[in-house]
PASEBA-1860 file (N, C-alpha, C; in nm, 3 decimals):
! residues 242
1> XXXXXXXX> -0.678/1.775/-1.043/-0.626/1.647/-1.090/-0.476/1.655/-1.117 ~ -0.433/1.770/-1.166/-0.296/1.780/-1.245/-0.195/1.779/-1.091 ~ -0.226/1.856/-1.024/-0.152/1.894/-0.884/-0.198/1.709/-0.808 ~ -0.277/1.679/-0.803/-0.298/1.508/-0.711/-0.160/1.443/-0.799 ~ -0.160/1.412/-0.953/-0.068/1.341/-1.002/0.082/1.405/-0.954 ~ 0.070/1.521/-0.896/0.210/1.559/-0.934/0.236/1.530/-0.802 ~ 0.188/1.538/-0.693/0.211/1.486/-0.546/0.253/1.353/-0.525 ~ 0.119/1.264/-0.611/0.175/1.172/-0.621/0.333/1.071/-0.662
9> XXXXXXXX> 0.400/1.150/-0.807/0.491/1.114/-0.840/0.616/1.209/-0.786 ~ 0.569/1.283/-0.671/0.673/1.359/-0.606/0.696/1.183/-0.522 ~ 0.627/1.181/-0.462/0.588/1.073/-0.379/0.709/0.956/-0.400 ~ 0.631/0.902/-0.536/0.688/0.738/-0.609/0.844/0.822/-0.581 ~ 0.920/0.980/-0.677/1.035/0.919/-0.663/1.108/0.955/-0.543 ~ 1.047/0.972/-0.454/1.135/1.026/-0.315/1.140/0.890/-0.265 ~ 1.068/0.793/-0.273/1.074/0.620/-0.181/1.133/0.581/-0.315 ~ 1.207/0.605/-0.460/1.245/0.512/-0.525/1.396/0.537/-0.553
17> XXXXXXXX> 1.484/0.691/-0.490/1.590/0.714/-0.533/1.673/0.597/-0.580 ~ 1.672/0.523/-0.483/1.811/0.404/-0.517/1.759/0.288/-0.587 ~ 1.653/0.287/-0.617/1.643/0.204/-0.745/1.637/0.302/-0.944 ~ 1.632/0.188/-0.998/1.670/0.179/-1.142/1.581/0.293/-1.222 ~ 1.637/0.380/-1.327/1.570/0.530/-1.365/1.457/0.426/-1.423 ~ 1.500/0.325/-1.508/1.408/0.273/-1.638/1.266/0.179/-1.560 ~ 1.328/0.097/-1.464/1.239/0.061/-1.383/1.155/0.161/-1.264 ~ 1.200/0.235/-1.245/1.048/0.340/-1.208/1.011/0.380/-1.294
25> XXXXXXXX> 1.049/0.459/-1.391/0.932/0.503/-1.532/0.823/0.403/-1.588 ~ 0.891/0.282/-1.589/0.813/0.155/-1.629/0.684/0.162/-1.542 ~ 0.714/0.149/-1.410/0.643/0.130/-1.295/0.545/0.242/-1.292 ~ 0.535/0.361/-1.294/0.513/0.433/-1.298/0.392/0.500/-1.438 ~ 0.441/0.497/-1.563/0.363/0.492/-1.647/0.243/0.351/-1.647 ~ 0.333/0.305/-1.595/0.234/0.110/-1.619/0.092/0.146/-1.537 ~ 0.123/0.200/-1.398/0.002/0.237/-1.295/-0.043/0.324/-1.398 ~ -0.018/0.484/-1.414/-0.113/0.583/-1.453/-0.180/0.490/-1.601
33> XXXXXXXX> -0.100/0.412/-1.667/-0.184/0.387/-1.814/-0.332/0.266/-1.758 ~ -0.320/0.184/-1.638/-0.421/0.120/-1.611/-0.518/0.197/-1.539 ~ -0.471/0.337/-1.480/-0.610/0.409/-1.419/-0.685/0.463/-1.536 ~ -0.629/0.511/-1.603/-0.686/0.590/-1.693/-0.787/0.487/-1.823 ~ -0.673/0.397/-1.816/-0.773/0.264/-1.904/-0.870/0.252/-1.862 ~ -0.908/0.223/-1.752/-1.015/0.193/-1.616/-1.105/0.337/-1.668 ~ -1.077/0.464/-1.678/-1.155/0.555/-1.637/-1.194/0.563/-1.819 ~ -1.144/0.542/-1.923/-1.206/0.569/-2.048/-1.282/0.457/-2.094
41> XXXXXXXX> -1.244/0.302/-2.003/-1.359/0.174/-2.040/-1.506/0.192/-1.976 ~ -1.466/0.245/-1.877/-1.613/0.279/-1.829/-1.707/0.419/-1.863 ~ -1.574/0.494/-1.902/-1.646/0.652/-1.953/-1.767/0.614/-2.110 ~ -1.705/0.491/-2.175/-1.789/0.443/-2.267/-1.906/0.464/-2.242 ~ -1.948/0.371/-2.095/-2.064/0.279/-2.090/-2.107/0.406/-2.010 ~ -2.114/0.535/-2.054/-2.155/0.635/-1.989/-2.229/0.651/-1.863 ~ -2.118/0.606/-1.741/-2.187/0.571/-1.670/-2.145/0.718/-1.565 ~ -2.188/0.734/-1.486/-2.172/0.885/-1.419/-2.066/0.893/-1.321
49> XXXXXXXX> -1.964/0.976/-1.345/-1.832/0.937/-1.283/-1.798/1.068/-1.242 ~ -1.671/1.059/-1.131/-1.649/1.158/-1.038/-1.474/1.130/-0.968 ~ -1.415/1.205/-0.890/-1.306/1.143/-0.877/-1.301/1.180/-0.716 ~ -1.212/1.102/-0.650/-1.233/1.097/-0.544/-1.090/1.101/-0.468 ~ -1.073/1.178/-0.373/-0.893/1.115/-0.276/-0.919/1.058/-0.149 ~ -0.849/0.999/-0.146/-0.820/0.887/-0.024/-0.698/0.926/0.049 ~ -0.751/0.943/0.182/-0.616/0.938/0.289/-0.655/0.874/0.445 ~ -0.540/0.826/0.453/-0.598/0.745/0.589/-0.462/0.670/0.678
57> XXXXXXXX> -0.460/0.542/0.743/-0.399/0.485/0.892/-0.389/0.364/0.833 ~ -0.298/0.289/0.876/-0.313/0.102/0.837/-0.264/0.068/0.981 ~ -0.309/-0.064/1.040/-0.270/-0.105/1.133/-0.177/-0.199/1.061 ~ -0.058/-0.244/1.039/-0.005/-0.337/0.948/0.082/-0.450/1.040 ~ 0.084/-0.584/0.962/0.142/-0.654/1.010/0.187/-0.770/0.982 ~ 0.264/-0.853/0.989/0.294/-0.976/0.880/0.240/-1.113/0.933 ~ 0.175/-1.187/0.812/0.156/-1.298/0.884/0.258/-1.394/0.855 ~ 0.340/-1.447/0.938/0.455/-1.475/0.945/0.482/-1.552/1.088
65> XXXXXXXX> 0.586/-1.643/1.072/0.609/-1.767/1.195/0.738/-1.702/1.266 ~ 0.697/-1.557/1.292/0.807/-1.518/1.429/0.690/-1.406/1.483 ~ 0.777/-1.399/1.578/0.712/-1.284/1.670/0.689/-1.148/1.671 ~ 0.585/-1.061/1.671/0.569/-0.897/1.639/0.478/-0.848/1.671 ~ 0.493/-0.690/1.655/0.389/-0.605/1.735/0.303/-0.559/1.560 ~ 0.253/-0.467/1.587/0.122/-0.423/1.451/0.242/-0.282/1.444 ~ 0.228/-0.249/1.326/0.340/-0.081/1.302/0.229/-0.039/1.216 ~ 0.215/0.134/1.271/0.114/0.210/1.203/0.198/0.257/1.043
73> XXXXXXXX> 0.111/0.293/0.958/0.154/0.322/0.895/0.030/0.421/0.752 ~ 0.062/0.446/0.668/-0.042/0.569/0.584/-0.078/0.527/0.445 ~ -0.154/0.561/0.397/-0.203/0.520/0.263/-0.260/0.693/0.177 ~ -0.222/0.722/0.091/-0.287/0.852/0.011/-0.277/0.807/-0.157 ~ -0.387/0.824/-0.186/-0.430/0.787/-0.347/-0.492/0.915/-0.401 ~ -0.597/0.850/-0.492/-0.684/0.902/-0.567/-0.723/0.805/-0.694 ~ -0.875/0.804/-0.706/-0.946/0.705/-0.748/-1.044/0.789/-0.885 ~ -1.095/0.717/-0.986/-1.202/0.764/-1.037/-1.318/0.711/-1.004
81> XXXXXXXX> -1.403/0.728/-0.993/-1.551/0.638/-0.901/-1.647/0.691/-1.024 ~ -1.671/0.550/-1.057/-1.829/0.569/-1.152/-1.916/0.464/-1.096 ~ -2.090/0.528/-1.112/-2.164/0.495/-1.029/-2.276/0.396/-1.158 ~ -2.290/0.326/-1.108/-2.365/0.214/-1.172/-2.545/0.178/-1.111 ~ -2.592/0.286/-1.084/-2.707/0.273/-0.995/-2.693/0.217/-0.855 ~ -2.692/0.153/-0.814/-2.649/0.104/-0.647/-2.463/0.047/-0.665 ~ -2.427/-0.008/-0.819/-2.369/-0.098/-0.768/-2.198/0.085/-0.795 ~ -2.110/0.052/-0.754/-1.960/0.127/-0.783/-1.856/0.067/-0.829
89> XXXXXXXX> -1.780/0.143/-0.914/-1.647/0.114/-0.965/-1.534/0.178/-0.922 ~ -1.446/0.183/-0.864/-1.347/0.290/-0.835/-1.180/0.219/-0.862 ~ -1.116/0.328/-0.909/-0.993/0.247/-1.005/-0.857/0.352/-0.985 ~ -0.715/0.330/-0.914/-0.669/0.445/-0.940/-0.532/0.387/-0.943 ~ -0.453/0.521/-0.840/-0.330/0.489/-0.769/-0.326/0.545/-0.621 ~ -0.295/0.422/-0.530/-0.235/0.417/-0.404/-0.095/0.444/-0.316 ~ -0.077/0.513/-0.264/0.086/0.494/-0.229/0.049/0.423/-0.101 ~ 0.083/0.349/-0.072/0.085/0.245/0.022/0.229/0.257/0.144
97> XXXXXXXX> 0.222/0.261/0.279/0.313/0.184/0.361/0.254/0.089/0.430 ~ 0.328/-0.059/0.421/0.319/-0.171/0.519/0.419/-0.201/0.586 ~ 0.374/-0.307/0.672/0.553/-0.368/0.745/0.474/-0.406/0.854 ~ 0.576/-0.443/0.946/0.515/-0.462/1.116/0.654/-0.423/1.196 ~ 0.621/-0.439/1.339/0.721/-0.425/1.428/0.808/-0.564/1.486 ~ 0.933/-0.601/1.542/0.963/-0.753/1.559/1.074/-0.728/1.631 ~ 1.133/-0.801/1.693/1.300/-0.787/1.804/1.376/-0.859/1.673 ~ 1.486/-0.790/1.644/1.576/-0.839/1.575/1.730/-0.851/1.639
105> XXXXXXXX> 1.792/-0.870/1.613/1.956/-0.924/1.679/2.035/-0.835/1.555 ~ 2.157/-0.786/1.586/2.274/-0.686/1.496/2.361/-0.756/1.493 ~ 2.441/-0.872/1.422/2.550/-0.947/1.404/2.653/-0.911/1.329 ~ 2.767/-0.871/1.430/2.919/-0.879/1.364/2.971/-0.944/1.299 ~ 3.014/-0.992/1.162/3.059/-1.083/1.108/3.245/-1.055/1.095 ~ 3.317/-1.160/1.104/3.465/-1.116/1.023/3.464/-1.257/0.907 ~ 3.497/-1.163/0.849/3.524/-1.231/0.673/3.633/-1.238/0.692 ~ 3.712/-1.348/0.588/3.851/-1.382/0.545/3.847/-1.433/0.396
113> XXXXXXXX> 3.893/-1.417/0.337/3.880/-1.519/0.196/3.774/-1.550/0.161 ~ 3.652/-1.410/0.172/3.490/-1.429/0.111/3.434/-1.520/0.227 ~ 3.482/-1.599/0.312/3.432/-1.652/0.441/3.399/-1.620/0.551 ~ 3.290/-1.644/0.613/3.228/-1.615/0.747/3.343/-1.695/0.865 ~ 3.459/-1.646/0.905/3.499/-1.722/1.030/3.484/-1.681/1.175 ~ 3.407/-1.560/1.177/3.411/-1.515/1.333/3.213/-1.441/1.355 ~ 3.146/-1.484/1.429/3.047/-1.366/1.385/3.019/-1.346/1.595 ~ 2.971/-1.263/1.616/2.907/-1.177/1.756/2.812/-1.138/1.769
121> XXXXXXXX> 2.699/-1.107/1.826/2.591/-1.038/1.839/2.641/-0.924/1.890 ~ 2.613/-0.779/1.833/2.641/-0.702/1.898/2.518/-0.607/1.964 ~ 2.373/-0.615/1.914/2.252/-0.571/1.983/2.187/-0.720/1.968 ~ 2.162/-0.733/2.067/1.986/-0.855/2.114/1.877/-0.820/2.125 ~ 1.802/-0.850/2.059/1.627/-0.808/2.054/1.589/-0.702/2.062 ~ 1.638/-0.588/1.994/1.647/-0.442/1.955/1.480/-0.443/1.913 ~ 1.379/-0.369/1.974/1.270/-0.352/1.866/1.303/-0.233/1.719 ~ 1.249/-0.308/1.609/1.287/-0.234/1.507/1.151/-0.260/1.423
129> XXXXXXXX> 1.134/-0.156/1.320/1.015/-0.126/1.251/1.065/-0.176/1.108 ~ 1.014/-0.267/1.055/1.022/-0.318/0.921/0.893/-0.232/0.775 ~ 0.965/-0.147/0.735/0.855/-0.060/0.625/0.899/-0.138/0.526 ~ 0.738/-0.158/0.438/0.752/-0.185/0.280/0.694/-0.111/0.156 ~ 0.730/0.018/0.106/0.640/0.063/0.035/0.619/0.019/-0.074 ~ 0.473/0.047/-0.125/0.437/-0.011/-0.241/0.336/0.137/-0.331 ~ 0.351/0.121/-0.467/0.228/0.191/-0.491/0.131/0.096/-0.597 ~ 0.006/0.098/-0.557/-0.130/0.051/-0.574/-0.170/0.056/-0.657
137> XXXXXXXX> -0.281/-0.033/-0.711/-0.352/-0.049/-0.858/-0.510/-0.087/-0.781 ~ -0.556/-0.034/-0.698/-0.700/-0.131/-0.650/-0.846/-0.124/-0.747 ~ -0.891/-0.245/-0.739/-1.061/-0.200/-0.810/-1.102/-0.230/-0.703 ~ -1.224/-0.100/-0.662/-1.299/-0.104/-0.562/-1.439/-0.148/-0.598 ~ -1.459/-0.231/-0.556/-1.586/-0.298/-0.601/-1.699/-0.263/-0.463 ~ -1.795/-0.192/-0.466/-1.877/-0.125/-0.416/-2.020/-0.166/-0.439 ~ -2.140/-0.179/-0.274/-2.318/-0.194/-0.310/-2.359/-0.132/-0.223 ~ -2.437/-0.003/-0.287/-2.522/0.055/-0.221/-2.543/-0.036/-0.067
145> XXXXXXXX> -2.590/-0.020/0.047/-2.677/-0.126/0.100/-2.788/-0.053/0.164 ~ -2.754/0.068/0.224/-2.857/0.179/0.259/-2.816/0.334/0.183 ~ -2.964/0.364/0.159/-2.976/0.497/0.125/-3.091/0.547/0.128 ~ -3.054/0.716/0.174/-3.146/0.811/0.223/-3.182/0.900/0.125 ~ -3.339/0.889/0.122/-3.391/1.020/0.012/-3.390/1.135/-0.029 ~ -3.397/1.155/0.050/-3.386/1.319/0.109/-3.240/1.378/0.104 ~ -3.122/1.350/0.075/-3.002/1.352/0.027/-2.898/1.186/0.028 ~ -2.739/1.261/-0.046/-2.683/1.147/-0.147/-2.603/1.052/-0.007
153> XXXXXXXX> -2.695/1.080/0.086/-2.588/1.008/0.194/-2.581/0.816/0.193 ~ -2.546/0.731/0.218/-2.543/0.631/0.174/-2.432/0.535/0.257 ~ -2.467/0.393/0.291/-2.375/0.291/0.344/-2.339/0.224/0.257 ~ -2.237/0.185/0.215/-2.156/0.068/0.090/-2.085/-0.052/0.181 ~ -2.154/-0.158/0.094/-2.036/-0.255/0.153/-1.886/-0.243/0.043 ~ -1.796/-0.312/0.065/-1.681/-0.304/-0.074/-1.610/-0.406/-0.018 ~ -1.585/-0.466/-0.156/-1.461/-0.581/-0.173/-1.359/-0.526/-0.302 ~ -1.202/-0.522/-0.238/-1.103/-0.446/-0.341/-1.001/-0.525/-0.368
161> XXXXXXXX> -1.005/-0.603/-0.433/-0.830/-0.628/-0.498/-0.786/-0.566/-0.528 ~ -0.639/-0.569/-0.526/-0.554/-0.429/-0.540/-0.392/-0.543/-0.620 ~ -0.362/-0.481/-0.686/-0.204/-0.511/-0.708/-0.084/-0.386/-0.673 ~ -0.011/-0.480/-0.554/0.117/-0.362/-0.553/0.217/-0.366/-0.599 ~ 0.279/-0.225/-0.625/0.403/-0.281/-0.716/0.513/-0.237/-0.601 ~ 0.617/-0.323/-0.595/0.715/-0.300/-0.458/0.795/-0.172/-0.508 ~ 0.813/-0.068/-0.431/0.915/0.050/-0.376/1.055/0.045/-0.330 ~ 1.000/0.014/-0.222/1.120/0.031/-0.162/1.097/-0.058/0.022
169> XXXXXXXX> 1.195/-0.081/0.100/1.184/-0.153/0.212/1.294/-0.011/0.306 ~ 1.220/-0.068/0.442/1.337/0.027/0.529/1.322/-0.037/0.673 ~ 1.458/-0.031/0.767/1.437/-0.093/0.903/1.488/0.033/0.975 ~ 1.405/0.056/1.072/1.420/0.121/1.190/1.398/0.107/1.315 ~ 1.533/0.116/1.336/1.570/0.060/1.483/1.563/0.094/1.634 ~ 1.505/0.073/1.673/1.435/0.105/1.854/1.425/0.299/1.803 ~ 1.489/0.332/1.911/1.463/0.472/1.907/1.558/0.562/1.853 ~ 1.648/0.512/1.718/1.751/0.550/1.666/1.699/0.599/1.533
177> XXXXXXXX> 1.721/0.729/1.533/1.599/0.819/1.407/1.701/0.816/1.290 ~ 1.808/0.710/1.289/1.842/0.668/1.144/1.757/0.587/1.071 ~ 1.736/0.600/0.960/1.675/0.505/0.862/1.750/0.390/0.754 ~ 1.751/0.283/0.808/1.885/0.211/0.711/1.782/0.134/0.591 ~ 1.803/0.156/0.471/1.753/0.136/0.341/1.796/-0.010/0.334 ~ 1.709/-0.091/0.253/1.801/-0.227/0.210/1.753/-0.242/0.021 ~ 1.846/-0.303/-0.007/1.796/-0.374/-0.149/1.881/-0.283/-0.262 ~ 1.996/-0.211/-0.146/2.074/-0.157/-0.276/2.208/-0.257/-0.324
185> XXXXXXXX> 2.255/-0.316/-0.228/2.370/-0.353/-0.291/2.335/-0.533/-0.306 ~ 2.217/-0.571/-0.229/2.180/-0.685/-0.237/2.069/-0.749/-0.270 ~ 2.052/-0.889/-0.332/1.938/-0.898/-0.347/1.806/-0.842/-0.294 ~ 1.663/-0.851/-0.315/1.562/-0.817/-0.287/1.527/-0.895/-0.201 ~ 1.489/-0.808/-0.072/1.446/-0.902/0.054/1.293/-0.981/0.035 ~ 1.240/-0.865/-0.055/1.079/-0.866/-0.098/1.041/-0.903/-0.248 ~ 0.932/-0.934/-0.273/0.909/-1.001/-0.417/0.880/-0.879/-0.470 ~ 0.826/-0.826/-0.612/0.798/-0.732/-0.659/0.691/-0.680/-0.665
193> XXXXXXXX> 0.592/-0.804/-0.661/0.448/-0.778/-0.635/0.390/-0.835/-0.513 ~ 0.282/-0.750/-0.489/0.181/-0.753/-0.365/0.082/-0.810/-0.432 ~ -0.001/-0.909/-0.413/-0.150/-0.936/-0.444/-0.223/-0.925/-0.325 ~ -0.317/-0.818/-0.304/-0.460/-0.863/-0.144/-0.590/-0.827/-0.232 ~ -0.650/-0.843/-0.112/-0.794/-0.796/-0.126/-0.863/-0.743/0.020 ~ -0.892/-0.675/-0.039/-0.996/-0.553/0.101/-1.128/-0.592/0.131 ~ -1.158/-0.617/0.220/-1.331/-0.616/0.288/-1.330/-0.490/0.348 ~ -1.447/-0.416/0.333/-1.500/-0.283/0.451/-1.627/-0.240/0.423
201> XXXXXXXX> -1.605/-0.151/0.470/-1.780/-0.075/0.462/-1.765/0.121/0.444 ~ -1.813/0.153/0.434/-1.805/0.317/0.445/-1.948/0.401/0.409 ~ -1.959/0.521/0.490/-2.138/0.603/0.509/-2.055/0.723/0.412 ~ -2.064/0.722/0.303/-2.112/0.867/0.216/-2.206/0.989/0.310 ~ -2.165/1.111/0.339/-2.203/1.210/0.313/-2.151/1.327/0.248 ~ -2.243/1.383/0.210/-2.235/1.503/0.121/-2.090/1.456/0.000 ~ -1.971/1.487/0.034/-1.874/1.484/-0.049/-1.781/1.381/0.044 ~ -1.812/1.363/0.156/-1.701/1.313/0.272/-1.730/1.162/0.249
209> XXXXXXXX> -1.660/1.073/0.244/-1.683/0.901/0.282/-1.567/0.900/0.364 ~ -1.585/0.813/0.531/-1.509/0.745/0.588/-1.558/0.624/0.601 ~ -1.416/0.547/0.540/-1.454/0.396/0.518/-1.338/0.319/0.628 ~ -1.360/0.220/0.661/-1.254/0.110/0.744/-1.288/-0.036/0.693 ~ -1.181/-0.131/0.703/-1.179/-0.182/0.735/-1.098/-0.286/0.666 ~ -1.062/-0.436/0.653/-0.923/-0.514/0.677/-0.842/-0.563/0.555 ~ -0.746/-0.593/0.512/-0.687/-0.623/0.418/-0.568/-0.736/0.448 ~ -0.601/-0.843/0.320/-0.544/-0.935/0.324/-0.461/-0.991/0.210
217> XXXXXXXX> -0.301/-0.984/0.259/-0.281/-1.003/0.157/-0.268/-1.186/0.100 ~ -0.250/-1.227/0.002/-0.288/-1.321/-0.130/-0.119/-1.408/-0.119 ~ -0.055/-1.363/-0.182/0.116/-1.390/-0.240/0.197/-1.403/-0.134 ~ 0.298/-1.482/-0.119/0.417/-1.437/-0.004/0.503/-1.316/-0.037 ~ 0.540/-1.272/0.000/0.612/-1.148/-0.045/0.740/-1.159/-0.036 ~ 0.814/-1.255/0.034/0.956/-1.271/0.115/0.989/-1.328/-0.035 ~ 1.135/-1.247/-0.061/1.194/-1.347/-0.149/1.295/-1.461/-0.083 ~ 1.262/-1.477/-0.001/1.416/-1.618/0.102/1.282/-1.705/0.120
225> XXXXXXXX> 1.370/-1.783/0.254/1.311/-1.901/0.285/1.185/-1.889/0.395 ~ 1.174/-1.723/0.457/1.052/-1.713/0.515/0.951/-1.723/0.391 ~ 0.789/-1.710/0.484/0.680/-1.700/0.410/0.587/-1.605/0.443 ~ 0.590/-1.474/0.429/0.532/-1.368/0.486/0.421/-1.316/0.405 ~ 0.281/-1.256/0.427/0.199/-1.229/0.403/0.175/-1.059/0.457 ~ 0.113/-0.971/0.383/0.092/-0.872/0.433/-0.046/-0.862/0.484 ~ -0.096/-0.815/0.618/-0.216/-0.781/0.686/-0.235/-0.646/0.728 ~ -0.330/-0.549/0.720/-0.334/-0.484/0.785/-0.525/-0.471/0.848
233> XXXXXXXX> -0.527/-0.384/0.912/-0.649/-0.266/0.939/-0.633/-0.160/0.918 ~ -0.721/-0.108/0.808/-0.739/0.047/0.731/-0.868/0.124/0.781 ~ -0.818/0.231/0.824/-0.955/0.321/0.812/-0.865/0.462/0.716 ~ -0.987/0.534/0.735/-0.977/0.708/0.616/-1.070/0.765/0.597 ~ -1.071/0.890/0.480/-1.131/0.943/0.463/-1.133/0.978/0.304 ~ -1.245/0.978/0.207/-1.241/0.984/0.128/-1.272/1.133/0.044 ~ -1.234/1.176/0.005/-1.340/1.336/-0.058/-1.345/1.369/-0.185 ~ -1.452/1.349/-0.227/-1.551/1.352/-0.418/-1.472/1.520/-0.454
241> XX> -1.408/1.501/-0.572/-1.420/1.618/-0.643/-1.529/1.592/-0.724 ~ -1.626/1.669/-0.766/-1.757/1.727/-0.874/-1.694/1.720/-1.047
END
């Protein structure tokens, strides 16, 4: 457990350098104090609990009124899972990447007196990769639907709301292995929070669960005059520590 948290917040501050010391600590304690809330409200109701990591693929993509391809991207957590007779609880932290792929244009501007008087295109429809990281708050809401006697193997359906808290954003451009950061010297392209919810399914064996399947997000996320939504397709793999 001690080594998962510490990966994790290797994690949060390597995607948070250029933002605020006080606002990642915030961010940061805020997630670990709601997992752990999660794991001592239910440790009450003595219900039989276990902890679990998650790693896996997102197909991601925006729903949004321009044009784009799906951009892969990764998800690694760790959850506490308490079992309620058929029904599950699972509660943690996520590190999340989303975004999609889209042709964007590179515009020259010349300023004069704080004024725009000259601008150029200098690349046209460059494909470039739009990342948004976030890290995660999900309740996994989990039902038995099949299970085998003879061992703990088992099919779950699950529905997950999740709250994200925004990271950091990055654009990368066609096949140019620079990474250009945004949101340091200017407003926030993105809102601060993510609201979705997850539909999937996943077969338990032994200690292993691979689960898939789609996520939708709730909120617009764009702070301008677009209206963007986050989508993806998730699959992974889950594995029970005892």
């Amino acid at each position: 457990m001690k080594y998962f948290i510490n990966i994790i917040f290797y994690i949060f501050t390597q995607t948070t350098k250029n933002q605020s010391y006080n606002m990642k600590r915030l961010c940061f304690i805020l997630s670990i104090s709601v997992a752990f809330f999660t794991n001592s409200i239910v440790s009450v109701a003595q219900s039989k609990s276990n902890f679990v990591v998650k790693a896996g693929a997102n197909i991601n993509y925006f729903d949004a009124n321009f044009k784009q391809r799906s951009n892969l991207g990764y998800h690694l957590g760790g959850l506490f899972s308490f079992n309620l007779n058929s029904f599950r609880i699972q509660s943690g932290l996520i590190y999340i990447k989303r975004g999609t792929r889209t042709l964007l244009q590179e515009v020259m501007y010349t300023v004069e007196n704080h004024e725009i008087i000259d601008e150029r295109i200098v690349h046209e429809d460059y494909d470039s990769r739009m990342v948004v990281n976030y890290i995660e708050i999900p309740l996994n809401l989990s039902l038995k639907v099949v299970g085998f006697r003879n061992n703990n193997n088992e099919v779950r359906l699950h529905v997950e709301p999740a709250l994200g808290v925004y990271i950091s954003d990055q654009i990368k451009r066609g096949n140019d292995k620079r990474v250009f950061l945004l949101n340091h010297e200017e407003p926030n392209y993105y809102e601060e929070l993510n609201i979705g919810i997850k539909f999937g399914a996943s077969f338990k064996v032994g200690q292993f669960e691979p689960y898939a399947g789609y996520d939708i997000g709730i909120n617009d996320i764009a702070a301008n005059h677009y209206e963007i939504r986050n989508r993806s397709v998730y699959l992974g793999l889950g594995y029970y520590i005892h």
